[in-house]
C-alpha positions as CSV (number, residue, x, y, z in Angstrom):
1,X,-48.6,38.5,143.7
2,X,-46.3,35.2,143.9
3,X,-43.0,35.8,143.9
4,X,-39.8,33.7,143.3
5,X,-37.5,32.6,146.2
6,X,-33.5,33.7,145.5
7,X,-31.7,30.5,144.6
8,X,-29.6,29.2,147.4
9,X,-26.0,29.8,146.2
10,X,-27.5,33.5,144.3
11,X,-24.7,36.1,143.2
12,X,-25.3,39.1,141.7
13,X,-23.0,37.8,138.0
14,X,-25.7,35.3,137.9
15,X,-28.8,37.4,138.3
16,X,-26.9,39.8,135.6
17,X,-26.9,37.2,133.5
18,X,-30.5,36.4,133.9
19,X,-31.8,39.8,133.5
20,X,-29.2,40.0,129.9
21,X,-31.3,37.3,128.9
22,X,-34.3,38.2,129.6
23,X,-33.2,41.6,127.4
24,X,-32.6,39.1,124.8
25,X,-35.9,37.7,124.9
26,X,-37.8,40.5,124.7
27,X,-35.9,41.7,121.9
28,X,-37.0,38.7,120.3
29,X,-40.8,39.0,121.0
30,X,-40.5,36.1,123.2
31,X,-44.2,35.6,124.6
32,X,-43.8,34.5,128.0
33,X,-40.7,37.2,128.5
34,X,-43.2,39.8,126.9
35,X,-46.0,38.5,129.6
36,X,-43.4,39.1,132.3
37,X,-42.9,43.0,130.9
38,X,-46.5,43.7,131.0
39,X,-46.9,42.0,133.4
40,X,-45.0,44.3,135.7
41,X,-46.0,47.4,133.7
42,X,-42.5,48.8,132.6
43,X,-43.7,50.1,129.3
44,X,-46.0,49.2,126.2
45,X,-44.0,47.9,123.9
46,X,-41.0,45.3,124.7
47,X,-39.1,45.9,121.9
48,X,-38.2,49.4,123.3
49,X,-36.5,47.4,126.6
50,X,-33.9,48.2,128.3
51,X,-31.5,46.2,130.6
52,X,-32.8,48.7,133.1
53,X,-36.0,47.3,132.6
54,X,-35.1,44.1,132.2
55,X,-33.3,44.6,135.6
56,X,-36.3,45.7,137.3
57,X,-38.5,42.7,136.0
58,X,-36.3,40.8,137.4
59,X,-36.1,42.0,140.5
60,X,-39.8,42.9,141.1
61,X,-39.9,38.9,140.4
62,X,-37.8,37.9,143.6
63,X,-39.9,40.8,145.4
64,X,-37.9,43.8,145.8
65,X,-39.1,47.0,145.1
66,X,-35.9,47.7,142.3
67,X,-32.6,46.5,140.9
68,X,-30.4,48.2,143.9
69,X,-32.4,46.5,146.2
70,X,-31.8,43.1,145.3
71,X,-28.1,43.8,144.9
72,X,-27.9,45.1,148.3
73,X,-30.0,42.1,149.7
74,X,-27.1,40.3,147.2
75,X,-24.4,41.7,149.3
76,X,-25.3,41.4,152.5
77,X,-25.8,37.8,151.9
78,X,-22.1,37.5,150.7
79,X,-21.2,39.2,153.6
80,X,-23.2,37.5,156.3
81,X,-21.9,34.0,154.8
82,X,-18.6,35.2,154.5
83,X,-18.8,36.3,158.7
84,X,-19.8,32.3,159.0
85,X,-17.1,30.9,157.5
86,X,-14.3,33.4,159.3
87,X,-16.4,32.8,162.4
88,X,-16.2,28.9,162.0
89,X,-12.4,29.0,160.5
């Protein structure tokens, strides 16, 4: 399976914000969004998503197991870059 690389500058309000769309979309009977769904095997039927599945699309698309895993990979990237920039300050 190919997964997507993390933007650059990711945080975890903008990865929110894409899984809240992608809610949307499947609400909508959007076909690629519904292709994503299925394509991860969350449920039958995408009009019953949730954000939780949404969530987990999402991150099973950047290649972590679940949602809490990409937030932690999420924070420790904030925190390693902040550790840079006191390091370099």
């Amino acid at each position: 399976m190919k997964y997507r690389a993390l933007p650059v500058g990711a945080n975890l309000e903008a990865i929110q914000k894409e899984a809240r769309k992608l809610l949307r979309a499947l609400r909508r009977n959007d076909v690629a969004a519904t292709a994503r769904y299925r394509r991860f095997d969350v449920l039958e039927s995408s009009s019953h998503a949730r954000l939780a599945d949404a969530q987990y699309i999402i991150a099973r698309s950047y290649g972590f197991k679940s949602w809490a895993n990409l937030r932690e990979s999420l924070a420790a990237r904030r925190t390693s870059t902040a550790a840079k920039f006191l390091a370099t300050a």
